[in-house]
C-alpha positions in Angstrom: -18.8 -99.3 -26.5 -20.7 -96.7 -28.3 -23.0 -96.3 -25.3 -20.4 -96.4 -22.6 -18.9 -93.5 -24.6 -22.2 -91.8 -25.0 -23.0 -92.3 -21.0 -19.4 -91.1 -20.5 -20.3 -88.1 -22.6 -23.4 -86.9 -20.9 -21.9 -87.0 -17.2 -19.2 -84.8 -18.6 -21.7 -82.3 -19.8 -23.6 -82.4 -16.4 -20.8 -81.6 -14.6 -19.8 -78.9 -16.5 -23.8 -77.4 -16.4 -23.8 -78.0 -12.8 -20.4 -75.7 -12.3 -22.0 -73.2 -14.3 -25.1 -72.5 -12.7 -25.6 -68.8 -13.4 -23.7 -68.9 -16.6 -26.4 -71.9 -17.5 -29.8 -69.4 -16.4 -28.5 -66.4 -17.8 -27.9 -68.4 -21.3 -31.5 -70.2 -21.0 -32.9 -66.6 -20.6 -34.5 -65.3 -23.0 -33.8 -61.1 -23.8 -36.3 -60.0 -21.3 -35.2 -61.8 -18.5 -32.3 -60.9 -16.5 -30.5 -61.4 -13.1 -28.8 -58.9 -11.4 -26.7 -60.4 -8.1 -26.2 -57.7 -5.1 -23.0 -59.0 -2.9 -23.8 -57.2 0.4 -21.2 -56.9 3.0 -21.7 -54.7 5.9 -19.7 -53.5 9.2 -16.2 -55.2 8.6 -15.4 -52.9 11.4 -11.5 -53.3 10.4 -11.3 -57.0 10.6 -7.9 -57.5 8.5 -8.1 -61.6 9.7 -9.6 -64.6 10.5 -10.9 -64.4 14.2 -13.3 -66.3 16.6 -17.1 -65.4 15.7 -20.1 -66.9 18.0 -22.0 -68.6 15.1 -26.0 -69.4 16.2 -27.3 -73.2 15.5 -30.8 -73.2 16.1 -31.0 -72.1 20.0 -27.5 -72.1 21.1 -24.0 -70.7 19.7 -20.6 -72.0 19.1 -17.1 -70.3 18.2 -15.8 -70.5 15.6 -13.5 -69.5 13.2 -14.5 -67.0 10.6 -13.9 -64.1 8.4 -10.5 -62.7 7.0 -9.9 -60.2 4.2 -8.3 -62.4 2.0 -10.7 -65.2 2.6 -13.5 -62.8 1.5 -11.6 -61.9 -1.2 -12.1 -65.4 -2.2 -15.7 -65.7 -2.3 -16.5 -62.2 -3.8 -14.1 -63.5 -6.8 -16.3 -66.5 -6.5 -19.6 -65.2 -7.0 -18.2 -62.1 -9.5 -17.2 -65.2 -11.6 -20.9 -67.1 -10.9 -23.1 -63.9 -11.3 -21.3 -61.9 -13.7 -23.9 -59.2 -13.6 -23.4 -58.0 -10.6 -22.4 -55.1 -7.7 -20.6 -55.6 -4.9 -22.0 -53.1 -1.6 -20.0 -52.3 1.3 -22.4 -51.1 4.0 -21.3 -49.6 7.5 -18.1 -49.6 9.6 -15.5 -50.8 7.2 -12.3 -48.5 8.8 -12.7 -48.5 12.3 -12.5 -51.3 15.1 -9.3 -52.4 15.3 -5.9 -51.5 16.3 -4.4 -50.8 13.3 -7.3 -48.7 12.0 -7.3 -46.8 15.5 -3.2 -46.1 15.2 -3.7 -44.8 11.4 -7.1 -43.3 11.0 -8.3 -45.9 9.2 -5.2 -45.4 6.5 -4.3 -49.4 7.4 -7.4 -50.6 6.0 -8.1 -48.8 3.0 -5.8 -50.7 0.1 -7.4 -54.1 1.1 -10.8 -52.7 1.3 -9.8 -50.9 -2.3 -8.8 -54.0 -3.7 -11.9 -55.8 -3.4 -13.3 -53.9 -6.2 -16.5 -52.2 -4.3 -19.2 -50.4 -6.5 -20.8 -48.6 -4.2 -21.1 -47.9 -0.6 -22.4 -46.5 2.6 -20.3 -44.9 5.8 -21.5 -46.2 9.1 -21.1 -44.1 12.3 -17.5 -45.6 13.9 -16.6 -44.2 10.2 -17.1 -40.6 11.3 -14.8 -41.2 14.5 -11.6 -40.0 13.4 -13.5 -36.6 13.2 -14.9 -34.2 10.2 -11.3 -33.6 8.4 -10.9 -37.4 8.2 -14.9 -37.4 7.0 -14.4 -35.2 4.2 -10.8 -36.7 3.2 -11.9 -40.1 2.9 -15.4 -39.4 1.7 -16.0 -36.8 0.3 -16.5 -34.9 -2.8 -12.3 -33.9 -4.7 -13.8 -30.4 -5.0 -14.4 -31.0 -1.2 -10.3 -30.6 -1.0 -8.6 -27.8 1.0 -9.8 -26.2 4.7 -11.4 -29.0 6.0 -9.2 -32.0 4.3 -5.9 -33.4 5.4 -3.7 -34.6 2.8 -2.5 -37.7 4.7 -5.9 -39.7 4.6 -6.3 -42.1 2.2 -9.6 -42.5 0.2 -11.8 -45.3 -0.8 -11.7 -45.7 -4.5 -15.9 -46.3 -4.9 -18.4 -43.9 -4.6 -20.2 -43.4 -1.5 -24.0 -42.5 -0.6 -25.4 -40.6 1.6 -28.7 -38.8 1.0 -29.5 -37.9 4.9 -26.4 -36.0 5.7 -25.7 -32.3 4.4 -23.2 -29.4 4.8 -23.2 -26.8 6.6 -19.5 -25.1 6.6 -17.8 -23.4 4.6 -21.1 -21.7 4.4 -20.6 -21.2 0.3 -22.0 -24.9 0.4 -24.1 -24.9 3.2 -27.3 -27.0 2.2 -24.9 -29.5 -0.2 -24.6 -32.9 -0.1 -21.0 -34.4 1.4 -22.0 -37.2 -1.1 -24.5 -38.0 -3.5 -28.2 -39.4 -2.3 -28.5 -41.9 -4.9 -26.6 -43.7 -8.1 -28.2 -45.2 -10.6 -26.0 -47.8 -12.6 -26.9 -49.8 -15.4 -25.8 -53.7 -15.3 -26.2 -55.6 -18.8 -29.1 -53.5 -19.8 -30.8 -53.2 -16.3 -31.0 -49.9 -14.5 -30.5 -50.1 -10.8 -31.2 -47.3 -8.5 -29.1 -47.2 -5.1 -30.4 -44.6 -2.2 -27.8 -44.4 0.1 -28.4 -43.7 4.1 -25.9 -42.9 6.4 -25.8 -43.1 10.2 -28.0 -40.9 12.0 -26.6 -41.0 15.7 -23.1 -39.3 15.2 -23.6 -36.2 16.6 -25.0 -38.3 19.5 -21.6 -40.2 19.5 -20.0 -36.7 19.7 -21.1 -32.8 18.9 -17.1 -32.3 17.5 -17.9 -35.7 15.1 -20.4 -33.7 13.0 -18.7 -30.1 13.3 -19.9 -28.6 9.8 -22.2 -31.4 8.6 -26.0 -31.7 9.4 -27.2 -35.3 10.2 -30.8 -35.9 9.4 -32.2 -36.9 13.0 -34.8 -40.0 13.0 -38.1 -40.0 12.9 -39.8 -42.6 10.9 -42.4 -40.1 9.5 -39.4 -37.9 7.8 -37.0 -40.9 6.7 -39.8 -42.3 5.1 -40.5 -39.3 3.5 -36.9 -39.3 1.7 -36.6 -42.8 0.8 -39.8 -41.9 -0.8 -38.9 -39.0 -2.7 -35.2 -40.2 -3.9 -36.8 -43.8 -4.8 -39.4 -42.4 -6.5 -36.8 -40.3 -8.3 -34.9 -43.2 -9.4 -38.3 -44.7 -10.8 -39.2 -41.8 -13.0 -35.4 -42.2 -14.2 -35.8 -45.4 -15.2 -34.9 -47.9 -12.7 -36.1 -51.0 -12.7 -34.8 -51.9 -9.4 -34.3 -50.0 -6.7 -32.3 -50.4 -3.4 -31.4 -48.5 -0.2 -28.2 -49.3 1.3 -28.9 -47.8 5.3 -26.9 -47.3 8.1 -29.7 -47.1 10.3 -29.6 -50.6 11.4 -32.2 -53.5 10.6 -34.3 -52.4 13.2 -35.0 -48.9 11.7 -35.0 -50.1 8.3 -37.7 -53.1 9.1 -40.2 -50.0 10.2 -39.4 -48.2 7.5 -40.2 -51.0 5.1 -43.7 -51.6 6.0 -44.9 -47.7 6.1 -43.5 -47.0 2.6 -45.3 -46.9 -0.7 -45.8 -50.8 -2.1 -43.4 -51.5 -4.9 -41.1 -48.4 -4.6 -38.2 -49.9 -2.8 -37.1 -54.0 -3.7 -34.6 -54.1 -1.0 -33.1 -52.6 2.0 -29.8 -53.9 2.3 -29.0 -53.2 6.1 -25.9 -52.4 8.5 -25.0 -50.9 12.2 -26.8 -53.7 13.7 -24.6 -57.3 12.7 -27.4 -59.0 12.5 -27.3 -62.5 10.5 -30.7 -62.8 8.8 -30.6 -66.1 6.9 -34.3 -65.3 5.7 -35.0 -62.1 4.7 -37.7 -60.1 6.7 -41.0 -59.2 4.0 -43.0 -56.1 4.6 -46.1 -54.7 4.2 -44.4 -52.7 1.1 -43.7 -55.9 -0.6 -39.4 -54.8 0.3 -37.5 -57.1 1.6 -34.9 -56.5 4.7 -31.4 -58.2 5.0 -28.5 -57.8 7.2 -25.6 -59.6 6.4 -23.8 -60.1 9.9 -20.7 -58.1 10.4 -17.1 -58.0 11.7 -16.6 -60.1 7.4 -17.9 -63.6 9.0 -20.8 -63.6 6.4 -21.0 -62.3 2.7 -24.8 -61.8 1.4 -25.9 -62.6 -1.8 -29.3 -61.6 -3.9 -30.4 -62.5 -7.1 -32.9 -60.4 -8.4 -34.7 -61.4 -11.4 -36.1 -59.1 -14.0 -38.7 -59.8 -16.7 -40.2 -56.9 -19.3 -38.6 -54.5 -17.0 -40.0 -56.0 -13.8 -38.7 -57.7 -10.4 -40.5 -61.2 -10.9 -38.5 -62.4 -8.5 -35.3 -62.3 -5.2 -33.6 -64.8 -3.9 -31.3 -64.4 -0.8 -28.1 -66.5 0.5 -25.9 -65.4 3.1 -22.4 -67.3 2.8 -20.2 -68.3 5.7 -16.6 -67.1 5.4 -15.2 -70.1 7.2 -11.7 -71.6 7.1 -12.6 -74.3 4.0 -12.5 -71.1 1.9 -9.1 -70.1 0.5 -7.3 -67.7 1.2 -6.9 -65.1 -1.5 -2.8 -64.5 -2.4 -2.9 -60.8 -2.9 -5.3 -59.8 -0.7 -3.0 -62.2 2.2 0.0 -59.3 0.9 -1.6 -57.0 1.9 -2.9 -57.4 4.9 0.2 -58.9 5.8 1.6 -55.1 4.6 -1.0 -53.4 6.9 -0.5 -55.3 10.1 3.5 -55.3 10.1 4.1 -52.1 11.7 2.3 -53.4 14.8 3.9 -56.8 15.4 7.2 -57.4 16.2 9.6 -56.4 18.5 10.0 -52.7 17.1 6.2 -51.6 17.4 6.1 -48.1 18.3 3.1 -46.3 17.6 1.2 -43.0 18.4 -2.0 -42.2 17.6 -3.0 -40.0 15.3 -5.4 -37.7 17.1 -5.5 -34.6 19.5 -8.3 -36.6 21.8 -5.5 -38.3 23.9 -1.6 -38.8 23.9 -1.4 -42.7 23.3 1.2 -44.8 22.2 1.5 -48.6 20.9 5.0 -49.9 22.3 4.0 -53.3 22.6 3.4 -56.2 19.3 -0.1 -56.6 19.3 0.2 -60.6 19.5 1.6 -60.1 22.7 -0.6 -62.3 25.0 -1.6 -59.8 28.0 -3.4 -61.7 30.4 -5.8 -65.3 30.8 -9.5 -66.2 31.0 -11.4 -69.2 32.8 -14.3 -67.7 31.8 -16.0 -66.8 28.3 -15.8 -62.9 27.3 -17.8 -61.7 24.1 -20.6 -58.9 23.9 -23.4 -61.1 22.3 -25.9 -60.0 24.5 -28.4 -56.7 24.3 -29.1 -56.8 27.7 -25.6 -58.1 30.1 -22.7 -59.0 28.4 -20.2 -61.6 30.1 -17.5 -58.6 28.5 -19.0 -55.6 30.2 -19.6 -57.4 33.4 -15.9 -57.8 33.6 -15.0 -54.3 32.5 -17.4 -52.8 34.8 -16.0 -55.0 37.6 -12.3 -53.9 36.8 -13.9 -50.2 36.8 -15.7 -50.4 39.6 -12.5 -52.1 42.1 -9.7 -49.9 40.9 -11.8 -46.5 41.3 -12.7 -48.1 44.4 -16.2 -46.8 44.2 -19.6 -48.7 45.0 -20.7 -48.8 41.0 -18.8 -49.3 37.4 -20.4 -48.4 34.4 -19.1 -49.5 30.8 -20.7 -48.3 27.4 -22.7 -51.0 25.7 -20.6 -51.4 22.6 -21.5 -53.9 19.4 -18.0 -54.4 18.4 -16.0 -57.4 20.2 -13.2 -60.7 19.9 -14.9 -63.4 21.5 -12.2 -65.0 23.5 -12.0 -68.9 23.6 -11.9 -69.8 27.0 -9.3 -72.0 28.1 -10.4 -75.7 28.4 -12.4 -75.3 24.5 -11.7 -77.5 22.2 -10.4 -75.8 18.8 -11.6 -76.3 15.2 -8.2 -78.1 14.6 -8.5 -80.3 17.7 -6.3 -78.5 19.8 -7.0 -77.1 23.3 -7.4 -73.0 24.0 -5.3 -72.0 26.8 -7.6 -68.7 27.6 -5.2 -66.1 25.8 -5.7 -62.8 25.4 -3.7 -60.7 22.8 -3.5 -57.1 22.9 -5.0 -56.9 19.8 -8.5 -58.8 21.1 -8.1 -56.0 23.6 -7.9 -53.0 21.0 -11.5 -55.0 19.4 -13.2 -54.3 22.6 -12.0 -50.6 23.0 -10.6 -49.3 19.7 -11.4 -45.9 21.1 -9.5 -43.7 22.7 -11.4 -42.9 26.0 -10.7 -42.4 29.5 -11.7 -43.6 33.0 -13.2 -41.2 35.6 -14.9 -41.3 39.1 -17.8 -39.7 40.1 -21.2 -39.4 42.2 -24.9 -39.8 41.6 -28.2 -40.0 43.3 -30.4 -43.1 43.6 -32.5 -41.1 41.5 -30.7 -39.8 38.6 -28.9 -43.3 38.4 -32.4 -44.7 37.7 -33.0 -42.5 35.1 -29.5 -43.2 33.3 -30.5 -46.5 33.5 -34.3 -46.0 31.7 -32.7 -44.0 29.2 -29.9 -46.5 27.9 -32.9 -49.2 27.9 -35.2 -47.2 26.2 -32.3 -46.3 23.3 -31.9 -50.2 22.7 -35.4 -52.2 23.4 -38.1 -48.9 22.7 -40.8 -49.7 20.0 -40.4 -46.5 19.2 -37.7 -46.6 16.7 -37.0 -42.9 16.6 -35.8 -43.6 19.9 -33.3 -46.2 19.7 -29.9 -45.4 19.0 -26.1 -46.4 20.1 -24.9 -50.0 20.6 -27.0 -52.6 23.5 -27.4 -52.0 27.1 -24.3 -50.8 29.3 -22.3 -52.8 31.4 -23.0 -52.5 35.1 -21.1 -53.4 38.1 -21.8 -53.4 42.2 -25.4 -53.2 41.0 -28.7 -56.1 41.1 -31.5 -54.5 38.5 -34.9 -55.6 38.4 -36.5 -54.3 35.7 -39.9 -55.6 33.0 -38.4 -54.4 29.6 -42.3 -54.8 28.6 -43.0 -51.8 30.0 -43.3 -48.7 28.7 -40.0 -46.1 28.0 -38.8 -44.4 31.6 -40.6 -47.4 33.6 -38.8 -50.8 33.0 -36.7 -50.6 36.1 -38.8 -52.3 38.7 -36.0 -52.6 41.8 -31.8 -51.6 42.2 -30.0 -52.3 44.9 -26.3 -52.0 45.8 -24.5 -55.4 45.7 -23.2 -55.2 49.5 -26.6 -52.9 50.7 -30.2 -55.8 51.5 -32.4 -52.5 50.7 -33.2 -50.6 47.7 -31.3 -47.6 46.2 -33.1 -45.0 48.2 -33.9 -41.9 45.7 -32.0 -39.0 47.4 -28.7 -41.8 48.0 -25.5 -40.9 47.0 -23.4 -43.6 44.9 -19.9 -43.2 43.5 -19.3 -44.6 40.0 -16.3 -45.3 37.7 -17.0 -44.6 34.5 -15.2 -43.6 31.0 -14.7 -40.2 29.8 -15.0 -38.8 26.3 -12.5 -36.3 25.1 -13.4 -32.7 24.5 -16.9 -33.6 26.6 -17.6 -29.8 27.4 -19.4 -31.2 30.8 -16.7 -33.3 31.6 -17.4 -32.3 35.1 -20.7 -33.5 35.3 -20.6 -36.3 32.6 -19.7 -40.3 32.6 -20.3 -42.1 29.7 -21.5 -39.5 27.8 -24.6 -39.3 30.6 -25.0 -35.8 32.7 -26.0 -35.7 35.7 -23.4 -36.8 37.7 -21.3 -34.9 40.5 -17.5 -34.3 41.1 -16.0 -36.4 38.1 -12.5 -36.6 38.0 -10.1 -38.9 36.4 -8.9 -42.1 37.4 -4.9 -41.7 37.4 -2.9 -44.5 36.6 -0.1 -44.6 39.3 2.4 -46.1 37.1 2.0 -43.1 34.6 0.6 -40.5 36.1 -1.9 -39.8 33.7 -5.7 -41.1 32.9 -6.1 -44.7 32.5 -7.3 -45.5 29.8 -10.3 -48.0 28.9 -7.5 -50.5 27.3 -4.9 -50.1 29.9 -6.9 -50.5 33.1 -8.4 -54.0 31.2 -4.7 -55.4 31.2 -4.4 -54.1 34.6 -7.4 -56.0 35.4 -6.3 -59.0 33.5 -3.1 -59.3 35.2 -4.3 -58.7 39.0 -7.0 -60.9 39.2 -9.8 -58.5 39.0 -11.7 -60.7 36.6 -14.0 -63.1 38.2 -13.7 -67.4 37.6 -17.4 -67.3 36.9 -19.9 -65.2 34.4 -21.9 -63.6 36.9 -26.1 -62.4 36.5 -27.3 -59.2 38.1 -29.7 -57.9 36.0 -33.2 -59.8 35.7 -35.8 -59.5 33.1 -38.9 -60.4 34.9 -41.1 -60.5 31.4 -38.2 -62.9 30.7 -37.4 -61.4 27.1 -36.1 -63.8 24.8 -32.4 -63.0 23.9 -29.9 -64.0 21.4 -29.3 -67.3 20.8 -32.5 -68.2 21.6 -34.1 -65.4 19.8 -32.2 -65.1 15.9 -32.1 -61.2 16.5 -29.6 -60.0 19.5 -31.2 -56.5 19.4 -35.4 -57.6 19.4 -36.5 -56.7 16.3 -39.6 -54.6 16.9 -38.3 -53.4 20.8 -39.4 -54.9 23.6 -42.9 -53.6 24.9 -46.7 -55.9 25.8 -48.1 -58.1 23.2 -45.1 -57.3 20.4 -43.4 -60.2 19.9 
């Protein structure tokens, strides 16, 4: 009896060990040892709720269900209740890609953001969209407050780092940070340093975007230079670990790792890019790179173990926000509180902003149109998405080419047929809100013309800013979306030679130099070419903008995809016009969607 209750005993005290694991190491540490946990999420991009994400297994991908805020609410209370000692990172696009960030500047997503009890954080580019007075409201410094600040923006309630981005009006604090470069934070006795980088493609994304702020531009060279100087700062503070938290995307940040001095940095904790890295990248530097997904499908987590005031060891996991997790009752308020002014039948909705007159009339569960065929923009190189879009371009501006921008943020549709995750069928829908996640911008379609010739060289340069070697070349999201066009091209090659062969879909020749082609493309607002520009490339002739009939005003990116939708402008079947003769391994098959080190001979 006395050994039953003895045996009875021991299991008890197993299970309780085994249910504690952190609170079991940190207690069999002795004083010099410590772990410090780093919960990394990056590029929410405004996803309030659980959606359909393309999850990778091994070679091939599935949808499924992932993400929601109150589902990652969860977890983080999970692991803030296994790792006590630790910081939570938001990294990235956190307020913009959605409709109800586009329809309130962002306002919508800010209290369940707040509530998740950030420490720290860096702004990615889609969070500079709204424009500088939304910048500076949300981020930056309270003495910032006044001229360039509007009162109706709400703020995020962490401190955010940025140490390549400076001012340059009011001209009193030209030369001053918008926010700090660094934070150092101590954590049960350890000092941590953070170095925070920013985005360095928004004045790219739009001259108005950076009006009175200077963004570093890239260069390996100089960026290495800073993380140098600010992590060596950190060092001679005391820091026993130190961190960058960059914008820059895993791309950048892997090059940067390996030219770096060894045991400056620990870990670059990456964003802009969505990559899921389920092992972290080592470099020559001895840092290691992570990337923890994006859209709030995944939630990283690394333990970092210090002894006598040294890293003696990292350990990374990146968690799956799938439906088996719970869904947090606070957190579900809400974002119940932030979606319901844009469902039901009284939705009625203009957008904030002087770039176009747009309003939301319409519940954004509404179900606008069908699919037979899958739509997501998982692919660097043709997207079964832009294909679409371009073709919907391309037959209601009734011109011989579409172009769509290459965008990272997407709803992957189920298409109708799939079998659910609760054994139910899909029937194809499409919600206006998966609409606003493909185009939760507020751009325009436009016609125009182009030779042979200059269309060749749009086409080099939007390859070369997504598969280059040369990082300081790459910028923006993965290759456009092209329509009424077959492309030959070797992305091996060198920058400004990949494109081998075009030809026009109902011409047998080649694209003769000298050609003319007319092209539907989109149109930025405030573009001071807008004459001569389509998607934000100049060069082109005679653009004017695509009128909706029904309106009598610009279609918009949004609008002409319902259109589309409901006219049967969308093919049955995925179609494949572009061909990679050095057959370049793409996502699933490769882990990365964007190739880690560019495309170019012998890099692999």
């Amino acid at each position: 009896m006395l050994g039953r209750f003895k045996l009875r005993l021991l299991t008890l005290v197993t299970v309780v060990l085994l249910a504690q694991p952190a609170i079991a190491v940190e207690a069999g540490q002795d004083a010099s040892t410590k772990t410090i946990t780093f919960i990394h999420l990056n590029d929410l991009h405004a996803h309030l709720t659980t959606h359909p994400e393309l999850v990778r297994y091994g070679e091939k991908s599935q949808l499924e269900q992932r993400g929601g805020m109150a589902r990652l609410a969860t977890l983080i209370k999970q692991l803030r209740q296994q790792y006590p000692n630790s910081v939570l990172m938001n990294i990235g696009d956190a307020f913009h890609g959605g409709v109800e960030a586009l329809f309130t500047n962002g306002n919508a997503i800010i209290d369940p953001v707040n509530a998740l009890g950030v420490d720290v954080g860096v702004v990615g580019n889609w969070d500079y969209a709204y424009g500088p007075i939304v910048t500076r409201s949300r981020f930056g410094a309270l003495k910032s407050q006044g001229l360039f600040t509007d009162g109706t923006i709400q703020r995020v309630n962490y401190p955010t780092l940025a140490a390549n981005l400076k001012i340059t009006l009011p001209f009193f604090r030209r030369g001053d940070y918008l926010m700090p470069p660094t934070m150092l934070k101590e954590i049960n006795g350890v000092k941590i340093g953070f170095v925070g980088i920013t985005s360095d493609i928004v004045p790219r994304m739009h001259p108005m975007l950076a009006f009175g702020l200077k963004f570093l531009d890239f260069d390996t060279k100089t960026y290495a230079e800073l993380i140098t100087k600010h992590a060596s700062d950190l060092r001679a503070q005391g820091a026993q670990i130190v961190v960058v938290m960059s914008e820059l995307g895993i791309q950048k940040d892997y090059s940067l790792a390996n030219i770096i001095s060894p045991n400056l940095v620990d870990v670059f904790f990456s964003a802009h890019t969505h990559e899921v890295v389920r092992k972290p990248l080592t470099t020559k530097s001895g840092a290691l790179v992570v990337e923890a997904g994006g859209d709030g499908a995944y939630l990283g987590r690394m333990n970092i173990v210090v002894k006598n005031n040294k890293v003696v060891s990292r350990d990374w996991h990146l968690f799956d926000v799938t439906t088996k997790i719970p869904e947090d009752a606070h957190m579900k308020e809400l974002v119940t509180a932030a979606r319901a002014p844009f469902l039901g039948d009284h939705v009625n909705i203009k957008l904030p902003s002087m770039a176009a007159s747009i309003k939301l009339t319409q519940s954004i569960d509404t179900v606008v149109g069908y699919t037979s065929v899958p739509l997501d923009r998982h692919n660097a190189l043709e997207s079964t998405f832009n294909d679409a879009m371009a073709d919907v371009m391309r037959r209601v501006g009734k011109t011989q080419v579409g172009i769509t921008p290459g965008f990272r943020f997407d709803s992957p549709v189920y298409v109708a047929g799939a079998a659910l995750e609760d054994n139910t069928i899909a029937d194809g829908a499409i919600t206006l809100e998966d609409v606003y996640r493909y185009f939760p911008v507020p751009y325009m379609v436009a016609t125009g013309m182009i030779t042979g010739e200059k269309l060749r060289q749009v086409i080099e340069y939007n390859l070369t800013s997504v598969f280059s070697p040369d990082m300081s070349l790459q910028s923006g999201g993965w290759a456009d979306g092209w329509s009424g066009l077959k492309i030959k091209l070797d992305l091996a090659r060198p920058n400004g030679s990949r494109v081998l062969d075009m030809q026009l879909k109902d011409e047998s020749h080649a694209l003769l130099p000298d050609q003319i082609v007319t092209v539907t493309g989109c149109a930025r607002p405030f573009d001071t070419k807008a004459d001569t520009t389509l998607c934000s490339y100049d060069g082109f002739e005679s653009v004017e903008s695509l009128i909706n009939p029904e309106t009598s005003k610009p279609w918009t990116a949004a609008d002409l995809f319902v259109y589309g939708l409901k006219n049967g402008l969308i093919g049955k079947q995925n179609r494949h016009d572009v061909e990679d003769v050095h057959q370049t391994k793409m996502w699933p098959a490769d882990p990365f969607v964007q190739p880690l080190k560019g495309v170019s001979a012998g890099v692999e």
